[in-house]
N, C-alpha and C positions, 0 to 999 in steps of 0.2 A: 532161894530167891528171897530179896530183903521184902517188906512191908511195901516200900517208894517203889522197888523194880517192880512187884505186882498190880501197885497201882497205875504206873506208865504202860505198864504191858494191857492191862485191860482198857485203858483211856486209847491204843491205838486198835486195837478190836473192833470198839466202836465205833472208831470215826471209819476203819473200814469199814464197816456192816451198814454205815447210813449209805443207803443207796437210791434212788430220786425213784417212784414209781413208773416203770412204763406204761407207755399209752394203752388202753385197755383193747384187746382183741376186740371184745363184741361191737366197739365203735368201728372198726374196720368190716367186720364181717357184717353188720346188720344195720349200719351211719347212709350208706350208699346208695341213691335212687336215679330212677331213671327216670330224667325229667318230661314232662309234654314240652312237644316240639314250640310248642309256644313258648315256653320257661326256659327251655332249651336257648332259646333264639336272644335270651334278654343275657343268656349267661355268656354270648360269644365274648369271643377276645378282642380285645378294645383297638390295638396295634393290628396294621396292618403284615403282612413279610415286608420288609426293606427293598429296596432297589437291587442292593448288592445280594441278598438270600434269593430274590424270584429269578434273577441272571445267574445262579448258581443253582435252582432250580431247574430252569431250561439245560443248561450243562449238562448237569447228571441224568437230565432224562435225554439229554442227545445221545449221551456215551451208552446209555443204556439199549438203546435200537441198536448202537452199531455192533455191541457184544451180542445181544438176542437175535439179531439177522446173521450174526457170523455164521458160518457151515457148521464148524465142531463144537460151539460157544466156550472158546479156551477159556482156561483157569490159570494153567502156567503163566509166567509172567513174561516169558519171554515170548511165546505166542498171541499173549494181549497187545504185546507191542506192535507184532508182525501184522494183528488185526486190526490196528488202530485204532484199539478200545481205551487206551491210554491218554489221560490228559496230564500235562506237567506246566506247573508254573515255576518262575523263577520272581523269586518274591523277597524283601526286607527280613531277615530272619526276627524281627519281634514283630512279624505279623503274621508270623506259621502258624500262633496259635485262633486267630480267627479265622483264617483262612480254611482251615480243620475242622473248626466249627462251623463256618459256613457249608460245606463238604457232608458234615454230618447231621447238619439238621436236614439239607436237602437230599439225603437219603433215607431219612425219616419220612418228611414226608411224600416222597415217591415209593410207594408201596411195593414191599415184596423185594429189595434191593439190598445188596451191602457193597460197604464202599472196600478196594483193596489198595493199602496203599503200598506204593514201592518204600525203598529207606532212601532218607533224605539224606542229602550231602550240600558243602559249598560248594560253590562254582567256583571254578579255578582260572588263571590265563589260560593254562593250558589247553582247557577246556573249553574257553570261549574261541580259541586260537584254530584247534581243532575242526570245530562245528560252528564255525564264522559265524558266534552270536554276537549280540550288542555286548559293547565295552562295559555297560551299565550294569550288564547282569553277574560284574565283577565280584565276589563275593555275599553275592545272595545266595539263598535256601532252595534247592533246589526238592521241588516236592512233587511227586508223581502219584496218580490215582485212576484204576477203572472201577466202573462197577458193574457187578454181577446180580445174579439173582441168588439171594438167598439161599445158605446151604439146610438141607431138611436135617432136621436134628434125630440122633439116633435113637431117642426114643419116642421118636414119631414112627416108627417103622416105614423110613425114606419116605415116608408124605409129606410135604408142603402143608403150609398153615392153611391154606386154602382147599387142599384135599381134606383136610380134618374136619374143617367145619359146616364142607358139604353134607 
């Protein structure tokens, strides 16, 4: 290797090895306090839930009684349907993606729940033709979701977050 190719080859070393430092551990592990409820109370969040998140809020907690009162509380999906646990919109497809996020904050915060979604498709004539929907629902996004309770993760030893923390 010439003199030039060793000095290129060490100039790219370098500029690999500079690496930005990360954020230091001990500020995460020991940064953290637990405020008095007064301090607490000054740090809430300025925004309220929206119109459209608290009406998706009510939703997923409706759909949520109707799985937890079912007899066998299905998981299948085909039995979620047979249960009624199932809600589906037929929406704009460049609004699936808020629509999802509405879906999933409001399963945040209903505790103890997760949302299952079915797979999304158009809507077709065929389809509308079929199941005598509205004409409008002509190629939109068809998007389907129930929700369940939360499944216990296998290294809880099938306990709920709620058994663990008793």
């Amino acid at each position: 290797m010439s003199g030039t190719d060793k000095k290129a080859a060490d100039t790219k070393t370098e500029v690999k090895t500079e690496v930005k430092p990360a954020l230091d551990l001990s500020f995460i592990t020991s940064g953290a306090v637990t405020l008095a409820p007064e301090l607490a109370a000054e740090s809430a969040p300025v925004r309220s839930r929206s119109d459209h998140q608290r009406a998706m809020d009510d939703v997923v907690d409706k759909l949520h009684k109707v799985w937890s009162t079912s007899d066998d509380k299905p998981t299948d999906w085909t039995k979620l349907v047979a249960a009624k646990c199932v809600a589906t919109y037929f929406i704009e497809p460049e609004k699936v993606t808020e629509l999802k996020k509405l879906i999933t904050r409001a399963v945040g915060y209903h505790e103890g729940t997760r949302a299952r979604f079915g797979t999304s498709f158009k809507a077709t004539a065929e389809l509308i033709r079929k199941y005598n929907l509205p004409e409008a629902y002509l190629g939109r996004e068809v998007v389907s979701f129930a929700i369940l309770d939360k499944r216990p993760r296998a290294t809880s030893g099938g306990k709920t977050a709620k058994d663990i923390i008793k």
